[in-house]
LOKEVO-905776 format. One record per residue: x, y, z of N, C-alpha, C in turn. Coordinates in pm, whole numbers, padded with zeros to 5 digits, always signed. Each point is the difference from the previous one (the first is absolute). Last residue first. Layout:
XYZXYZXYZ/...
This chain:
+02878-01961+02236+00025-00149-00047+00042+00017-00111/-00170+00380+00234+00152-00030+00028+00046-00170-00057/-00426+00229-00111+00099+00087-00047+00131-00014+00030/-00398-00243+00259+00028-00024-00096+00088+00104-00134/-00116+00087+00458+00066-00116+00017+00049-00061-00162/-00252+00435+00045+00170-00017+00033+00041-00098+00009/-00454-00014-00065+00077+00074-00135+00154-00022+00011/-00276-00121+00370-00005-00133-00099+00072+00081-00151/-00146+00275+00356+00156-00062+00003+00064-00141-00070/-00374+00352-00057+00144+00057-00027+00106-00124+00041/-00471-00118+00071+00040-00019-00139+00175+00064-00001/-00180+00005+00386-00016-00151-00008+00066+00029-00112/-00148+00412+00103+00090-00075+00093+00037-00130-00102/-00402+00155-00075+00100+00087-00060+00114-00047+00071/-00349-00159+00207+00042-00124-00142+00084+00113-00098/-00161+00242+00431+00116-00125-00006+00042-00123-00113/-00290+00406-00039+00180-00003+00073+00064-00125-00007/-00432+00054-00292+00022-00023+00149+00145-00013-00019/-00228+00180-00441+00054-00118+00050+00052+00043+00143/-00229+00302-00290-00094-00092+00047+00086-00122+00014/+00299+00252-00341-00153+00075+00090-00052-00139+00051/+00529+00041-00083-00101-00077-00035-00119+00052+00053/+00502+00155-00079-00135-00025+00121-00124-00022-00104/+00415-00074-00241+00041+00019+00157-00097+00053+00140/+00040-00357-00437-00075+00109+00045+00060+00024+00128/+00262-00295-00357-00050+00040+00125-00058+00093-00023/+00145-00415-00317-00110+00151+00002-00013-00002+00118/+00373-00294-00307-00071-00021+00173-00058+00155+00000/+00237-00339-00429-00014+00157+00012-00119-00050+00149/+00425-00345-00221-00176+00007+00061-00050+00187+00030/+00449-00211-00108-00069-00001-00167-00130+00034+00073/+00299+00025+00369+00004-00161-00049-00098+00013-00160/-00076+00406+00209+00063-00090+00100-00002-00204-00040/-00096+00656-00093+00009-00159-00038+00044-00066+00081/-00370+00361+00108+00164+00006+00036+00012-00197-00079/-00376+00474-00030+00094-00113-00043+00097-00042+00047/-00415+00318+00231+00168+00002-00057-00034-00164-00051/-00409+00389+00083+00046-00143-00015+00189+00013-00042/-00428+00300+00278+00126-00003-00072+00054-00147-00008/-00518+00221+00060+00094-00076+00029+00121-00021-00089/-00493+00233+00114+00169+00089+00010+00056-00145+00025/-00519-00032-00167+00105-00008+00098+00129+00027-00057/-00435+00199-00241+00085-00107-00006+00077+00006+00077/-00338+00263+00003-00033-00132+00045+00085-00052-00043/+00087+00425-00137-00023+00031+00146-00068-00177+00064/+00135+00122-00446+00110-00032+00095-00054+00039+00118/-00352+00026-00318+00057-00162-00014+00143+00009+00113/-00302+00364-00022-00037-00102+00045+00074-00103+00009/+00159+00334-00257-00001+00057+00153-00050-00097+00094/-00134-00059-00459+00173-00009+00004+00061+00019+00127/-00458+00126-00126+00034-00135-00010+00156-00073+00044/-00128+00474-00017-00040-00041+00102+00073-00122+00013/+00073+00192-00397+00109-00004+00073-00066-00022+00164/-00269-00045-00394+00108-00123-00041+00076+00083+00180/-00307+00285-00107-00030-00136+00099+00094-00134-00007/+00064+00470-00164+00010-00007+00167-00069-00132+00025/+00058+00037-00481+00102+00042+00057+00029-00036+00137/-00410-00221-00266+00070+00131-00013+00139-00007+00088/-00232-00437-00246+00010+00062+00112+00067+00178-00019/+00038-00386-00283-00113+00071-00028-00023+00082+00117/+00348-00313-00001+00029+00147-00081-00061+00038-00023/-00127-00332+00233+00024+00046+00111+00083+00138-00096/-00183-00398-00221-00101+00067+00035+00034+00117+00120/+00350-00273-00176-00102+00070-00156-00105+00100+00049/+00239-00274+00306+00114+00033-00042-00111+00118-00066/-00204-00427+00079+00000+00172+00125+00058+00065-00013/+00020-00342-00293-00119+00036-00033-00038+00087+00115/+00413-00198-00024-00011+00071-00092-00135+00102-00035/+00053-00380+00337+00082+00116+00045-00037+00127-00118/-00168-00397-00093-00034+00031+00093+00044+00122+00081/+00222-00266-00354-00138+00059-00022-00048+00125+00095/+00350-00318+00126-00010+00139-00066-00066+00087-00079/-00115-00417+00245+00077+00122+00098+00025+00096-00072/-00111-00365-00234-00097+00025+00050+00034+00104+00086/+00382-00184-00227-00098+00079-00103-00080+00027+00080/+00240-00274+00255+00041+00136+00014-00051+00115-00149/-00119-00453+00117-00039+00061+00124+00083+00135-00041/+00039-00289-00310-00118+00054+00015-00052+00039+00125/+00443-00162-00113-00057+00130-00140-00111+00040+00050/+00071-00391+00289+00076+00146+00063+00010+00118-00126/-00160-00474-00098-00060+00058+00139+00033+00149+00030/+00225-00167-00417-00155-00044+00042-00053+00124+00087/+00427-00016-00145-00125+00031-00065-00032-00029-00002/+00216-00173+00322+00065+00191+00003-00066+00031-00102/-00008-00422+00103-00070+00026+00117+00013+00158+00000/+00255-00278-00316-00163-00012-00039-00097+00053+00124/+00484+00062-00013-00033+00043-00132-00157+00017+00049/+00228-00108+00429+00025-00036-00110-00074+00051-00101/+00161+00311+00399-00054-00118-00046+00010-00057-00117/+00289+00349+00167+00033-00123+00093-00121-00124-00038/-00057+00510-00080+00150-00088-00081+00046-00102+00013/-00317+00211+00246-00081-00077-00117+00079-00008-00123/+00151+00192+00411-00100-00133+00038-00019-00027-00097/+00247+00350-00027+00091-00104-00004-00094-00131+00067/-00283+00410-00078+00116-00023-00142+00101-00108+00056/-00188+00208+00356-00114-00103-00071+00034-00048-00118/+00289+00295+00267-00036-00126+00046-00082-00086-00106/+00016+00500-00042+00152-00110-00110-00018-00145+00062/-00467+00252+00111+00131+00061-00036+00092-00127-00064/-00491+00120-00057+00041+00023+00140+00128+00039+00015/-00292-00124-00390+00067-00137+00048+00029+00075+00158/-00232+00334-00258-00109-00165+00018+00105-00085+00085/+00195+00454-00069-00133-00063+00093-00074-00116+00019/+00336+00137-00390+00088-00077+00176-00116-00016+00120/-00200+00100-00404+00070-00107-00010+00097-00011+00056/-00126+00369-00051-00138-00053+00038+00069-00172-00001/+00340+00299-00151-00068+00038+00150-00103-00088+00075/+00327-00145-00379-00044+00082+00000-00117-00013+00175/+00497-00226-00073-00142-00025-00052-00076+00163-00042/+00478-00075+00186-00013+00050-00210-00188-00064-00019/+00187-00082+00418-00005+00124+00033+00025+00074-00181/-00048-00489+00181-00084+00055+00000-00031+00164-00004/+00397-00253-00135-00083-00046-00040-00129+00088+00041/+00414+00041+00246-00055+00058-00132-00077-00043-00072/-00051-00244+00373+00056+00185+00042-00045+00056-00097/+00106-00447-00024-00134-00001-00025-00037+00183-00019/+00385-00372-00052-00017+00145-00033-00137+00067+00054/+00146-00437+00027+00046+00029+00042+00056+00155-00026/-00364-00271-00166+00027-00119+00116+00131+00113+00089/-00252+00166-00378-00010+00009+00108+00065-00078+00099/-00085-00001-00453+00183+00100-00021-00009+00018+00218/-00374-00177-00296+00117-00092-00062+00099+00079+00057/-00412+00204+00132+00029-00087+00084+00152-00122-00102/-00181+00385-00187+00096+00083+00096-00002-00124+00105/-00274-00090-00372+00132+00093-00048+00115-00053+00119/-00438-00035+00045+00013-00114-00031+00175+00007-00046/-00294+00376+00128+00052-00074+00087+00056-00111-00044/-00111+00236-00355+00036+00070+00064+00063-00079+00138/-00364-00145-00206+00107-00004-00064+00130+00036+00043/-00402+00083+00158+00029-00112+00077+00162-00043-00076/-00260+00359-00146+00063+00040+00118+00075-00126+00036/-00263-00004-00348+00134+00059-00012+00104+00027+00105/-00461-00168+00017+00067-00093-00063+00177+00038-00016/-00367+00288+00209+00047-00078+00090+00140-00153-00081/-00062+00530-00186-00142-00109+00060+00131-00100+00058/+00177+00520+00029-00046-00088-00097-00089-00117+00052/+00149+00547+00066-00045-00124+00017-00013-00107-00063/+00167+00488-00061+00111-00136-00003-00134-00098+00062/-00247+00373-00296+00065-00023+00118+00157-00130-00016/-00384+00424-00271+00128-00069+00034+00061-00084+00142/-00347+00323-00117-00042-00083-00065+00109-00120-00004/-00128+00390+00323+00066-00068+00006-00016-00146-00112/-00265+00432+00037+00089+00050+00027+00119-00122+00013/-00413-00108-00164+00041+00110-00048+00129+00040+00008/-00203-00358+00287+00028-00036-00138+00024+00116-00127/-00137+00134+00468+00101-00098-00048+00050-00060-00098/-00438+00219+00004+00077+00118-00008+00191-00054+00022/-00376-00301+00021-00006+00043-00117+00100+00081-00034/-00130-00166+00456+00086-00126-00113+00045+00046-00112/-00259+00299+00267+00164-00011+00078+00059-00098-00093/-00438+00026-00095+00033+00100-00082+00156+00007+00062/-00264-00375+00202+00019+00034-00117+00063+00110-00139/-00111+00017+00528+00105-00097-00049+00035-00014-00135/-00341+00243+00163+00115+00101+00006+00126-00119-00056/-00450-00144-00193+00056+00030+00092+00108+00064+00056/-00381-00045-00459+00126-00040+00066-00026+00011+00111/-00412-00116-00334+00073+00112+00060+00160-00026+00110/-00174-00307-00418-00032+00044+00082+00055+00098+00075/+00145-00182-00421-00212+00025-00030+00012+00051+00128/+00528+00077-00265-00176-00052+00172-00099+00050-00044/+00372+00131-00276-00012-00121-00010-00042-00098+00102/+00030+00503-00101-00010-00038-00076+00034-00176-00034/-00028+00256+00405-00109-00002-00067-00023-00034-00133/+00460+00021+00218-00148-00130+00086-00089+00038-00053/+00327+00297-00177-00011-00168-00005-00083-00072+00043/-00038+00465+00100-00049-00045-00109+00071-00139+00006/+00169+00137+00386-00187-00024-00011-00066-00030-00133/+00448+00104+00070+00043-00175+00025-00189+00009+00023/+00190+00423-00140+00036-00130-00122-00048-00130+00076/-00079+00367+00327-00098+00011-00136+00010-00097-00102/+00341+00030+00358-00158-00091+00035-00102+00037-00126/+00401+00133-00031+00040-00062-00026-00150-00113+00034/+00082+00470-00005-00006-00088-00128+00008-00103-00011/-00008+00206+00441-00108+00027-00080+00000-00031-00152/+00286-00243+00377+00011+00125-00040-00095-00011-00122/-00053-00210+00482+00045-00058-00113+00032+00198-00065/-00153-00103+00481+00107+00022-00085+00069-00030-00121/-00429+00013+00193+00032+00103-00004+00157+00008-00051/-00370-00412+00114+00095+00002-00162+00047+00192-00001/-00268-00194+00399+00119-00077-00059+00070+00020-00122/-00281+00296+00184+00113-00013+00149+00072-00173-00086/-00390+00164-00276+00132+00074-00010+00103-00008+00100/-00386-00250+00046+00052-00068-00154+00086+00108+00026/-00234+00117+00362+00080-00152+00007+00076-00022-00132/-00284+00356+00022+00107+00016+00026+00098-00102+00086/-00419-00039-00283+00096+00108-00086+00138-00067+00071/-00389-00196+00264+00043-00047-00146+00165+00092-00081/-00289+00214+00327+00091-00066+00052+00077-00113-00068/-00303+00317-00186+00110+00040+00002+00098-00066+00087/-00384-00268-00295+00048+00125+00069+00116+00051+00044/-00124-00381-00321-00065+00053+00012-00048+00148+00132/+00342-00397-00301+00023+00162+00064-00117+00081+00030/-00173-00408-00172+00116+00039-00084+00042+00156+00067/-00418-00225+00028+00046-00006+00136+00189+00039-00025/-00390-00001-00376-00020+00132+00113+00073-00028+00119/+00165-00077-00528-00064-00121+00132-00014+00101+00082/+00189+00059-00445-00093+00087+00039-00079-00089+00149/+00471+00026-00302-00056-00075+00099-00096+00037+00065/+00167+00271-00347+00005-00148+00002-00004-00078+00046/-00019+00420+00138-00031+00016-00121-00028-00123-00060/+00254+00042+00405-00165-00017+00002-00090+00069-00066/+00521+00005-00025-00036-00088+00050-00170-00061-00043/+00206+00446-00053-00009-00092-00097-00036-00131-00009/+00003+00293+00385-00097+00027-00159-00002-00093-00104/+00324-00034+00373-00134-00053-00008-00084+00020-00077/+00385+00186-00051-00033-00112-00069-00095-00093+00093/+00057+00474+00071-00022-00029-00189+00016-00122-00014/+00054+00094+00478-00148+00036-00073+00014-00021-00127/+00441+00039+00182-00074-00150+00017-00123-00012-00039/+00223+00378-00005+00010-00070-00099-00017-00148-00013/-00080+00338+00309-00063+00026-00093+00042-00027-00126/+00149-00125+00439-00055+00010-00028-00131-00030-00080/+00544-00051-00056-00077+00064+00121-00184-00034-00077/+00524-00252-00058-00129+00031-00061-00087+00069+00104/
């Protein structure tokens, strides 16, 4: 959307939102367009009349990004937290010793909340009433939660979802984890560990080796 097609729907904008602080200059203008420039011009025009045709109050860039989303992506796989849990509740009867596949037929947002196939054979292992209870609801509240940044981060344009994304592997520590079975027991080496002293790095490799030969 260039421009001078962003002007027609401020026009349109503050036709109906006649408030004098409502985009009220050009530094106003060209903040509201450095965020919503890349929508495509029919598509911000369809997602501006909506909001006006069902807001008393004047929007925000956020708002019309919500609007013009729900245009272009009316469809999603997300689902609420009840279903989801379902879902886990599924894939933990088949976990005690599948967990792998189990967690790799979950859906995406829902391998994020639990983390990984580990956590599926923990809560294959509790009893019934401590697994919907306590733990349905620690992991409905998480996925909520997740879901509800999930939603608000496809409102995001293009180059900033992919900053975001640039951010996230650049603070997450480089650590390579191996599996090695041993006696039904699965053993997680990190093979360098950030911010651990030589020498308790030491200590640990060999408490690894001592124990891999028993």
């Amino acid at each position: 959307m260039d421009r001078e097609e962003f002007k027609k729907i401020v026009k349109g904008l503050k036709s109906i939102y006649a408030e004098p602080k409502f985009i009220a200059d050009q530094d106003a203008f060209d903040m509201w367009y450095a965020l919503l420039k890349d929508l495509d011009y029919e598509v911000a025009s369809m997602a501006t009349q909506s909001y006006m045709q069902t807001e008393k109050f004047p929007p925000t860039p956020a708002d019309i990004r919500r609007y013009a989303s729900q245009i272009t992506s009316p469809i999603t796989d997300d689902i609420g937290e009840v279903e989801a849990w379902g879902k886990v509740s599924k894939a933990i009867c088949n976990s005690l010793y599948h967990s792998e596949e189990e967690f790799a037929k979950l859906p995406k947002l829902i391998q994020q909340t639990l983390g990984n196939h580990i956590r599926l054979r923990e809560l294959a292992e509790l009893d019934a009433g401590q697994l919907q209870t306590v733990e349905a609801s620690n992991f409905m509240r998480s996925y909520r939660a997740k879901l509800e940044a999930h939603k608000r981060e496809m409102q995001l344009n293009d180059s900033l979802r992919l900053s975001i994304s640039q951010m996230r592997q650049k603070n997450t520590p480089a650590l390579e984890v191996h599996e090695v079975e041993h006696k039904g027991i699965e053993v997680h080496e990190s093979e360098e560990l950030v911010g651990i002293p030589d020498d308790v790095q030491v200590m640990l490799n060999s408490f690894h080796k001592e124990f891999s030969q028993t």
